[in-house]
TORVO-687218 format. One record per residue (C-alpha): residue number from 1; x, y, z. Coordinates in pm, whole numbers, plus 50000, padded with zeros to 5 digits. Layout:
<sites>
SITE  seq     xx     yy     zz
SITE  NUM      X      Y      Z
...
</sites>
This chain:
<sites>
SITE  seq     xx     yy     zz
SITE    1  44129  63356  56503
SITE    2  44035  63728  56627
SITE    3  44164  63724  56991
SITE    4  43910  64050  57117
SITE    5  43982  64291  57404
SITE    6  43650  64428  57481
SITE    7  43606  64770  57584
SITE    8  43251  64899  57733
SITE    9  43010  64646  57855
SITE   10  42719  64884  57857
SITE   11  42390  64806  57624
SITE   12  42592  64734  57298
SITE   13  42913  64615  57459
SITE   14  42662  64289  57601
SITE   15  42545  64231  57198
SITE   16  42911  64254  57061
SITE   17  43030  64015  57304
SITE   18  42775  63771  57256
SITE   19  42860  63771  56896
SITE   20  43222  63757  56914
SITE   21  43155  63504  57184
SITE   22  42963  63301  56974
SITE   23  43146  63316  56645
SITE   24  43401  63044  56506
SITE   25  43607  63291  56435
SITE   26  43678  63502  56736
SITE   27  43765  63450  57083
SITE   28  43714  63714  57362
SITE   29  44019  63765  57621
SITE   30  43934  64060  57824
SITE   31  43689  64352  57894
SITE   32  43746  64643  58038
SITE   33  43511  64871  58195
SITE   34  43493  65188  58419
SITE   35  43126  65021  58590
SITE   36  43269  64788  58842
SITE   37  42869  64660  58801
SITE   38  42948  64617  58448
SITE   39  43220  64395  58511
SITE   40  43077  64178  58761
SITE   41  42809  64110  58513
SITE   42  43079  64040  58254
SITE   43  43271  63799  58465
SITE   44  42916  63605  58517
SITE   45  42875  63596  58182
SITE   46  43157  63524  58083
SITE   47  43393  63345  58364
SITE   48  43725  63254  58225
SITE   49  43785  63615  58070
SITE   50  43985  63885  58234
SITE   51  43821  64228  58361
SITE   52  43956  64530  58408
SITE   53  43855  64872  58521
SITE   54  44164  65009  58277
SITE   55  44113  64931  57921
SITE   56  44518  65047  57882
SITE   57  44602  64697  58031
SITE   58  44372  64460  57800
SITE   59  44452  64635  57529
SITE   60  44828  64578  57606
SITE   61  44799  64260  57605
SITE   62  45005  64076  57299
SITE   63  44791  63822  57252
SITE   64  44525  64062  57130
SITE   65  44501  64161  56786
SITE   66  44132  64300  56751
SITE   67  44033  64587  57012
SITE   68  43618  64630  57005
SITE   69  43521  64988  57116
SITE   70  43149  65009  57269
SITE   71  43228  65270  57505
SITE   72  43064  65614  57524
SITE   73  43134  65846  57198
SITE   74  43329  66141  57296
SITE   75  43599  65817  57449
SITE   76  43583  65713  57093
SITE   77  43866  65868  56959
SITE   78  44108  65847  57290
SITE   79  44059  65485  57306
SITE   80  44065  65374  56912
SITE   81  44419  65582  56938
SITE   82  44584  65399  57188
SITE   83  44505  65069  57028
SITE   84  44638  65115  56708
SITE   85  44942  65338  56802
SITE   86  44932  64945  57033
SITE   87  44942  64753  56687
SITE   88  44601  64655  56741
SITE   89  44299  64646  56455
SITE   90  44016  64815  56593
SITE   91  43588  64796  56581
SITE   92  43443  65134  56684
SITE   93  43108  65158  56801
SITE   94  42900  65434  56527
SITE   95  42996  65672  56495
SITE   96  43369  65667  56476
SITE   97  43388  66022  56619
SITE   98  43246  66319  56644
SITE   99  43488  66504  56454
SITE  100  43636  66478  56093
SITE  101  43952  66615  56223
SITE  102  43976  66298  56465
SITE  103  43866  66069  56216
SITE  104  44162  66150  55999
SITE  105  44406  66121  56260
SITE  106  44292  65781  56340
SITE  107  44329  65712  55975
SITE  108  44673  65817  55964
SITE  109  44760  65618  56252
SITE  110  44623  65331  56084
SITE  111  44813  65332  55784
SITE  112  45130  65412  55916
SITE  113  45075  65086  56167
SITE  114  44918  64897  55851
SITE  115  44633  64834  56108
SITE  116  44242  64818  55999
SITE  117  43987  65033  56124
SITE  118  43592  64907  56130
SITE  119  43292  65074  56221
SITE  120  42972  64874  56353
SITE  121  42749  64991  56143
SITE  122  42515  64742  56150
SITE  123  42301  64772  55895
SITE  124  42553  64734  55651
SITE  125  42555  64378  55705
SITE  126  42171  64313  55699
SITE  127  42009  64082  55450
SITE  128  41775  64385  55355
SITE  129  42048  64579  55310
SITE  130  42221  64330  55054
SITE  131  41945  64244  54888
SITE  132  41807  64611  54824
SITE  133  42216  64713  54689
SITE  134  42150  64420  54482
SITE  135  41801  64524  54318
SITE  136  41944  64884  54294
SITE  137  42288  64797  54086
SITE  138  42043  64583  53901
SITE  139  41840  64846  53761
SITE  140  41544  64592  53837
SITE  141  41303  64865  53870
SITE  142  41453  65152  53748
SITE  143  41613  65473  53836
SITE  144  41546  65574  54217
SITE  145  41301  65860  54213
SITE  146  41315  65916  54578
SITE  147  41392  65758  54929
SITE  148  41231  65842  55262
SITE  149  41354  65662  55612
SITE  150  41246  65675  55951
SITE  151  41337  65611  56241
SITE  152  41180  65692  56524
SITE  153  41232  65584  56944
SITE  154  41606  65527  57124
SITE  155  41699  65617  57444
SITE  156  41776  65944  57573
SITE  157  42177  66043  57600
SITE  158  42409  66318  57656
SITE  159  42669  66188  57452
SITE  160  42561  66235  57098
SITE  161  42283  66408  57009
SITE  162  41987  66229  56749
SITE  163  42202  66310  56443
SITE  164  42506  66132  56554
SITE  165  42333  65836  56697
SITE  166  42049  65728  56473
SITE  167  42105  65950  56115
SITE  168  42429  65773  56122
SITE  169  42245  65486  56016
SITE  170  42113  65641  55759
SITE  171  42422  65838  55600
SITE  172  42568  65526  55615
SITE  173  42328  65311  55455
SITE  174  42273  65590  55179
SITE  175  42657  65629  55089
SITE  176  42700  65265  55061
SITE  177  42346  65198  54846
SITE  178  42455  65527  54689
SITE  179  42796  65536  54625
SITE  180  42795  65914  54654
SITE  181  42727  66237  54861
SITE  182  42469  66471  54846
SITE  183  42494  66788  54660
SITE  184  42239  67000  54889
SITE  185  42161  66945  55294
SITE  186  41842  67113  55464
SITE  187  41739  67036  55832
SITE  188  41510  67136  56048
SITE  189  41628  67011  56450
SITE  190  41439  67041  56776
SITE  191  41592  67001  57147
SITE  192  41244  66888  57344
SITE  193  41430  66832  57699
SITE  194  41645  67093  57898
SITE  195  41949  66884  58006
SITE  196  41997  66680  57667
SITE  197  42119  66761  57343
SITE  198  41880  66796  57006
SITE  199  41652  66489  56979
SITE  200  41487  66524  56671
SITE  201  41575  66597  56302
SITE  202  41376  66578  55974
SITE  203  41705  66562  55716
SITE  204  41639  66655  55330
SITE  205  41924  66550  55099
SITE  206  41986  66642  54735
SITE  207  42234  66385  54555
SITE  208  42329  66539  54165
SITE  209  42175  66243  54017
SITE  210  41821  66426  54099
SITE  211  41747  66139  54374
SITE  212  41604  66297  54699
SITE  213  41607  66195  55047
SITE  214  41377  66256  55326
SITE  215  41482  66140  55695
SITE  216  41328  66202  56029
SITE  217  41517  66051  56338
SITE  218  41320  66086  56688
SITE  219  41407  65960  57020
SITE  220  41120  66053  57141
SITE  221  40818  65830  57033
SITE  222  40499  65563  57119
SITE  223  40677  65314  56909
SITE  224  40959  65194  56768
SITE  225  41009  65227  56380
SITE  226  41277  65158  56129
SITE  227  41136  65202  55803
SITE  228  41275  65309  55486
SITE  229  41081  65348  55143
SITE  230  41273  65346  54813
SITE  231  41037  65476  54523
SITE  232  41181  65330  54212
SITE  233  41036  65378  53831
SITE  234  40867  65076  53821
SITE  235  40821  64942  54189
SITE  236  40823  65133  54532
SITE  237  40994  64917  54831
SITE  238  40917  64900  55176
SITE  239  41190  64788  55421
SITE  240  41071  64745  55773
SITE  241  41345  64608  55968
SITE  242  41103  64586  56310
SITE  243  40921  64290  56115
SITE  244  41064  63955  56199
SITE  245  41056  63792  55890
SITE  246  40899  63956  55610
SITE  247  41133  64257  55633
SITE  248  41102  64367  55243
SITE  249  40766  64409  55065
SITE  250  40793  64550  54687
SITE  251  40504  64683  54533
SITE  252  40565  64650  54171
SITE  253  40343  64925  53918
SITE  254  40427  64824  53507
SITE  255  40220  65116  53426
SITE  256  40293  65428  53517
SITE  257  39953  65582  53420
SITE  258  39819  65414  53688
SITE  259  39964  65484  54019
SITE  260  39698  65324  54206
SITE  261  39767  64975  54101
SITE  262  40022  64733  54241
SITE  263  40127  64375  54262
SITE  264  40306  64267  54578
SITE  265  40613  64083  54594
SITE  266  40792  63977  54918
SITE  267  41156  63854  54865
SITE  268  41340  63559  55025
SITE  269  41642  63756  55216
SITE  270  41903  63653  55486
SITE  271  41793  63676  55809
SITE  272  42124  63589  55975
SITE  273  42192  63862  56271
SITE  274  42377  64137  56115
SITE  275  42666  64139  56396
SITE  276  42714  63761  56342
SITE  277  42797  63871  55960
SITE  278  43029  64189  56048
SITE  279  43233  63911  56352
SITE  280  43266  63712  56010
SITE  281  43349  63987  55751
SITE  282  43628  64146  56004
SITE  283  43785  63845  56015
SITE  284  43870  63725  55665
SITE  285  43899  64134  55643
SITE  286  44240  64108  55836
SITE  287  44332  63744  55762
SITE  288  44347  63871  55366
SITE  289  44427  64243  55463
SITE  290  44131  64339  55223
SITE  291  43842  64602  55415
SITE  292  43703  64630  55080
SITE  293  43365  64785  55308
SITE  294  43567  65084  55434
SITE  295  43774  65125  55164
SITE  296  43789  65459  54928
SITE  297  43763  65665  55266
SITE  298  43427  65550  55367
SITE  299  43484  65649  55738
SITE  300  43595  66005  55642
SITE  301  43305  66009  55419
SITE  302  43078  65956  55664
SITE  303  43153  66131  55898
SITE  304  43199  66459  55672
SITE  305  42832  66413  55592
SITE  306  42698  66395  55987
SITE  307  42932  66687  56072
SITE  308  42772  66927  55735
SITE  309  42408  66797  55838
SITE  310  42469  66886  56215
SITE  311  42587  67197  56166
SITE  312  42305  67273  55867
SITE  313  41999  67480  55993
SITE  314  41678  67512  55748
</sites>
């Protein structure tokens, strides 16, 4: 069983616990948190857990053998560190860090500690996800032609700035549909408030196989959408992952001299939470000491991506 320290019970700390909570296959033992309102919440929550205001001393604690990281980003780094130079296994919040410098560090600390290293991205472990990988190594409709995504309203923070908190999502989705990197990166990034980093970017990416990628990520906007559109040969596929249960609607076209006609098809997919699936997937992960999800440097990978599109202008 995963025996979790806990660290950050902010917004995403409260949905990682309740998962780990929840699952058969973990057991939380202490959270740590700078908010001392934070961990009076926790303790209600959660009574016969420890709290502390140092996440040093749960992450010490030898019973522990899976540290969860949901703490602000630029703490990232610091805190992943000093779990697995602990002998801990660690779950970073997205992204893993802001730097690729960092990220390769923690990576060598990993392996010389023979320690695993995940990254919540959620996404990854979505039944739209899995089901649209499946379609795509299928070649059920054909070569991708192009892919647009957006996703638009998140809070405002000072932390990260649009790129790092919501395009991670869709780097990461892209290099694991994809199983590559793009060859050519345009952006075009706007900073709309005074005391907060840039909160919008519309992303273009090139990938050698002639497949390209449009992404706008907003913080700012009326409503909330997560939407990404895969235009295949024979079929163009609309994943909307704000829908409840009919997430994935494929509009399927069998002759291409008439782009104005379609027949709609909406899939059976998983619905299980995607969190409940990663609690699951980390722990036969270390129990078979197989993280065949962030093997081949997928980490590195994608963070190398958010640090060329961040620092890409036009």
């Amino acid at each position: 069983m995963l025996k979790v320290a806990l660290v950050g019970y902010g917004y995403w700390g409260k949905k990682l616990s309740r998962n780990f909570h929840n699952s058969e296959f973990s057991q939380i033992i202490n959270i740590s948190d700078k908010k001392k309102t934070n961990l009076i919440v926790a303790k209600k929550n959660y009574p016969l857990i420890k709290c502390y205001n140092n996440y040093e001393k749960g992450i010490k604690d030898n019973s522990i053998n899976l540290v969860v990281i949901a703490s602000p980003t630029a703490t990232h780094f610091k805190i992943a560190k000093f779990a697995l130079q602990n002998n801990k296994n660690v779950l970073v919040e997205k992204p893993l860090s802001l730097s690729l410098t960092e990220v390769k560090k923690l990576n060598e600390i990993a392996k010389m500690k023979k320690k695993m290293i995940f990254v919540d991205y959620p996404f990854l472990f979505s039944g739209t996800i899995d089901h649209i990988k499946k379609i795509i190594n299928g070649k059920k409709y054909g070569k991708i032609l192009e892919i647009e995504s957006f996703r638009e309203q998140a809070p405002l923070r000072k932390d990260a700035n649009v790129i790092w908190d919501l395009c991670t999502h869709d780097v990461s989705i892209l290099t694991y549909l994809l199983k590559a990197l793009p060859t050519k990166i345009r952006t075009i990034k706007s900073k709309n408030f005074k005391n907060y980093p840039i909160d919008c970017a519309y992303v273009n990416l090139k990938y050698g196989n002639g497949i390209n990628v449009l992404i706008k990520n907003s913080w700012i906007s009326a409503v909330k959408i997560r939407m990404i559109k895969i235009k295949f040969e024979k079929a163009i596929l609309f994943c909307d992952e704000n829908e409840a249960i009919y997430k994935i609607k494929i509009y399927k076209n069998n002759n291409k001299y008439h782009t104005d006609k379609y027949n709609m098809e909406i899939p059976e997919i998983d619905l299980t939470e995607p969190l409940s699936k990663m609690v699951k997937y980390i722990y036969f992960s270390i129990k078979n000491n197989k993280n065949l999800l962030f093997e081949n440097n997928f980490n590195l990978k994608i963070t190398n991506l958010l640090e060329r599109i961040n620092k890409t202008n036009g």
